[in-house]
C-alpha positions as CSV (number, residue, x, y, z in Angstrom):
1,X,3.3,13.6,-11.2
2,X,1.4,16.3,-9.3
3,X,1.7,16.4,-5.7
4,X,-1.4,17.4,-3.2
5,X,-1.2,18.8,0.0
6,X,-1.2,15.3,1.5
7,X,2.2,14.8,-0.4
8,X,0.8,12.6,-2.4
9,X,0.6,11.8,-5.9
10,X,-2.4,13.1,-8.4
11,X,-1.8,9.9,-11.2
12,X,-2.5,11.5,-14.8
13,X,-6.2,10.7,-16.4
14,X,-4.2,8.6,-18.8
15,X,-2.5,5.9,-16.0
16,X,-5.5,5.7,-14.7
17,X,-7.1,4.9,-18.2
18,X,-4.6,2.2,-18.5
19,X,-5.2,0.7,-15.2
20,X,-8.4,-0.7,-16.7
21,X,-6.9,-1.8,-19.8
22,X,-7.8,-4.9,-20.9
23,X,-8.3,-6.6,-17.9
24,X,-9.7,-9.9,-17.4
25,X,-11.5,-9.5,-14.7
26,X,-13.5,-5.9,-15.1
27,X,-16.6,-7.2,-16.8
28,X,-16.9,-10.2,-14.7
29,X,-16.7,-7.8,-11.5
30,X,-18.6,-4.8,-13.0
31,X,-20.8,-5.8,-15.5
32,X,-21.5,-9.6,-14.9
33,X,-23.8,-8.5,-11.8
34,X,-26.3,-6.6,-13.8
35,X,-26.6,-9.6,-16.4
36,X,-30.6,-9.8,-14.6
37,X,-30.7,-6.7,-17.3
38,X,-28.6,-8.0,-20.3
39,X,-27.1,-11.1,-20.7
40,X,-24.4,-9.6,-22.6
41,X,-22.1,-8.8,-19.8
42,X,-19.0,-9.9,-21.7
43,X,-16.2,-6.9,-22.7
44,X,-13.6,-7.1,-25.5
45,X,-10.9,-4.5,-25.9
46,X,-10.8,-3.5,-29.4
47,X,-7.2,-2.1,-28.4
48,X,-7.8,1.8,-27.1
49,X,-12.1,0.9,-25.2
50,X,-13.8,-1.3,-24.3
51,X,-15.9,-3.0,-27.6
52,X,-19.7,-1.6,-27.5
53,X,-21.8,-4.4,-28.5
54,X,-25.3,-5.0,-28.6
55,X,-26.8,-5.3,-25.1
56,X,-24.1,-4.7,-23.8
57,X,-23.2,-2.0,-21.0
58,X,-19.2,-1.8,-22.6
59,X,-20.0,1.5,-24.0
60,X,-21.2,2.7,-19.9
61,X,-18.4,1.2,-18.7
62,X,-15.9,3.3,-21.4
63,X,-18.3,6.4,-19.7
64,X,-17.6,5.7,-16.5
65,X,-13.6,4.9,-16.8
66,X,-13.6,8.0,-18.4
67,X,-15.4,9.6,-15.6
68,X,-12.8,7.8,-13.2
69,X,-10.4,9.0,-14.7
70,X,-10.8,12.7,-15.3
71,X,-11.8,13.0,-11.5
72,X,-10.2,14.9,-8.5
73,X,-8.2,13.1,-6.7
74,X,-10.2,12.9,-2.8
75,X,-8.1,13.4,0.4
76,X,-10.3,10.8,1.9
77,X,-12.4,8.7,-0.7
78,X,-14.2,6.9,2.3
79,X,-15.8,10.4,3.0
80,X,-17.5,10.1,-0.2
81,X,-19.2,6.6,0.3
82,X,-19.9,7.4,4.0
83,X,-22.1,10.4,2.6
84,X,-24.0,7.9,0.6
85,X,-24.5,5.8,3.0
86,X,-25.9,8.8,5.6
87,X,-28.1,9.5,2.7
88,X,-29.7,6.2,3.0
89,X,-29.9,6.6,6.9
90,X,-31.2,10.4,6.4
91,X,-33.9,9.7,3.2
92,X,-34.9,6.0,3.4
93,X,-34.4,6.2,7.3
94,X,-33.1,3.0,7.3
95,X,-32.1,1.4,11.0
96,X,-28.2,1.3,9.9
97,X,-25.8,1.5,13.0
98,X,-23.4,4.3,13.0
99,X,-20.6,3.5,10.7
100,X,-22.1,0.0,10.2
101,X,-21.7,0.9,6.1
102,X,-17.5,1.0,6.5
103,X,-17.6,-3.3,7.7
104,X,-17.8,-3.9,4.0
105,X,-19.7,-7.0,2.1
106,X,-23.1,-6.6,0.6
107,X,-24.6,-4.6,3.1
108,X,-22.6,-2.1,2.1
109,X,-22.8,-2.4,-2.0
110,X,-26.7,-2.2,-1.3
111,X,-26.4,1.4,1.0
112,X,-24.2,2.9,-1.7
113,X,-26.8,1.6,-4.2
114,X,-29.8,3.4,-2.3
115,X,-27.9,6.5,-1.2
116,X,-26.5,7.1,-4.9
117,X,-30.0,7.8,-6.0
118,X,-29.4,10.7,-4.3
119,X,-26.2,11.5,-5.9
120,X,-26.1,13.9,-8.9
121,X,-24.0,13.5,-11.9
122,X,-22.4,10.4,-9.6
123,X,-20.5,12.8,-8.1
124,X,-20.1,11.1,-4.7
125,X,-19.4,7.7,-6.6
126,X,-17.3,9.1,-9.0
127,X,-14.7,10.6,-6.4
128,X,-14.6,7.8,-4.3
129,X,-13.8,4.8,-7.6
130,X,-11.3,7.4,-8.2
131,X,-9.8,7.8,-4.9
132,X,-9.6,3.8,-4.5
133,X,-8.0,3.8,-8.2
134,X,-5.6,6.5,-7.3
135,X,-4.2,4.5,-3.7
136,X,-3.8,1.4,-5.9
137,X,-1.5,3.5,-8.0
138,X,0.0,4.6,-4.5
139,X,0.6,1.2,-4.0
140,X,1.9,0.1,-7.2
141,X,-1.1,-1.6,-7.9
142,X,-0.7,-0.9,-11.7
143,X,-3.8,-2.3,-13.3
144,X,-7.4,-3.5,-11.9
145,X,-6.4,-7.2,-11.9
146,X,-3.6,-6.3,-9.6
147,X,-5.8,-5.3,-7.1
148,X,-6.2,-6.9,-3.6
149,X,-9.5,-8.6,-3.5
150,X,-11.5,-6.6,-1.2
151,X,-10.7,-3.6,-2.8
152,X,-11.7,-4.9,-6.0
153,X,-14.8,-5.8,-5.0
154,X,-15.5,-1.9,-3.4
155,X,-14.0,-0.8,-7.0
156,X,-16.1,-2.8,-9.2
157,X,-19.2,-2.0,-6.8
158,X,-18.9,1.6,-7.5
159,X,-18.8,0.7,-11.0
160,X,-21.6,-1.8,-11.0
161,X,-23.5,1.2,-9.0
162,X,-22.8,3.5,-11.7
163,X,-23.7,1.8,-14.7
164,X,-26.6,0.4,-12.9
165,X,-28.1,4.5,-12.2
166,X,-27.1,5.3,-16.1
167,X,-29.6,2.6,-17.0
168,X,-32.5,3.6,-14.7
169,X,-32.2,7.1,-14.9
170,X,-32.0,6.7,-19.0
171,X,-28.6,7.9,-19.8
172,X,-27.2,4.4,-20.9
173,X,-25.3,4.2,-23.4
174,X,-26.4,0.4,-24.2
175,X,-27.4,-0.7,-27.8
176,X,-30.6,-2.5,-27.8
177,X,-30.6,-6.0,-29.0
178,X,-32.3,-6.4,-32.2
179,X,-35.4,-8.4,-32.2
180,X,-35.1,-12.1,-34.7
């Protein structure tokens, strides 16, 4: 593995591929929270993704694993979701304390939601799920279910966040139900 100035390691797109892997807990986390859009919020790993399905967002979550994955490595991923969060304070002039956005819960899911609307290509989102997978790895937390809980829940917030902006900015990759 790649070192970066920091001394530490840059994990290959692939490990951090495999750190989603058929996990039991991804779609519960990630996709379960956006079931007020489609009740199919269930994933199966057909062995190498994530199973697209119809009204399903599996096929955005394969997207934005993908995305994870290929992603620079941050020296400081909470840099990234602070910017989001000063977005939300700068453009929605919203009366957050000063670093009120870093005590966590879902205060702060809902001021990286609002500030990512800014964000384009989910650049600042992208960077930090990828920072946050890469210190798991640093701390031989091998796979998403290994994870400890809060960081989880920032992880599959990012996600959620993602996948959410896909669908309402029309780049979804989810297959309409067909109508009975």
């Amino acid at each position: 593995m790649a070192k970066t100035k920091k001394n530490r390691d840059i994990h290959p797109p692939e490990l951090v591929r495999q750190f989603f892997a058929r996990s039991d807990y991804l779609d519960t986390m990630v996709l379960r929270p956006l079931s007020h859009i489609t009740m199919n919020w269930e994933a199966s790993w057909d062995g190498e993704t994530y199973s697209p399905e119809a009204g399903s967002f599996a096929g955005d979550l394969n997207e934005i694993i993908e995305q994870i994955a290929v992603s620079a490595r941050p020296d400081r991923y909470h840099d990234n979701e602070d910017k989001l969060a000063e977005r939300v304070i700068a453009e929605l002039r919203w009366p957050i304390p000063e670093k009120r956005w870093l005590l966590g819960g879902c205060g702060l899911s809902v001021n990286l939601e609002q500030g990512a609307f800014s964000d384009l290509g989910q650049q600042e989102l992208t960077i930090a799920a990828a920072g946050r997978v890469h210190m798991a790895l640093d701390f031989g937390q091998t796979h998403f279910d290994d994870m400890d809980d809060g960081h989880m829940a920032m992880l599959a917030a990012l996600m959620t966040i993602m996948i959410y902006h896909r669908y309402c900015d029309g780049s979804s990759m989810m297959v309409p139900e067909e109508d009975e």
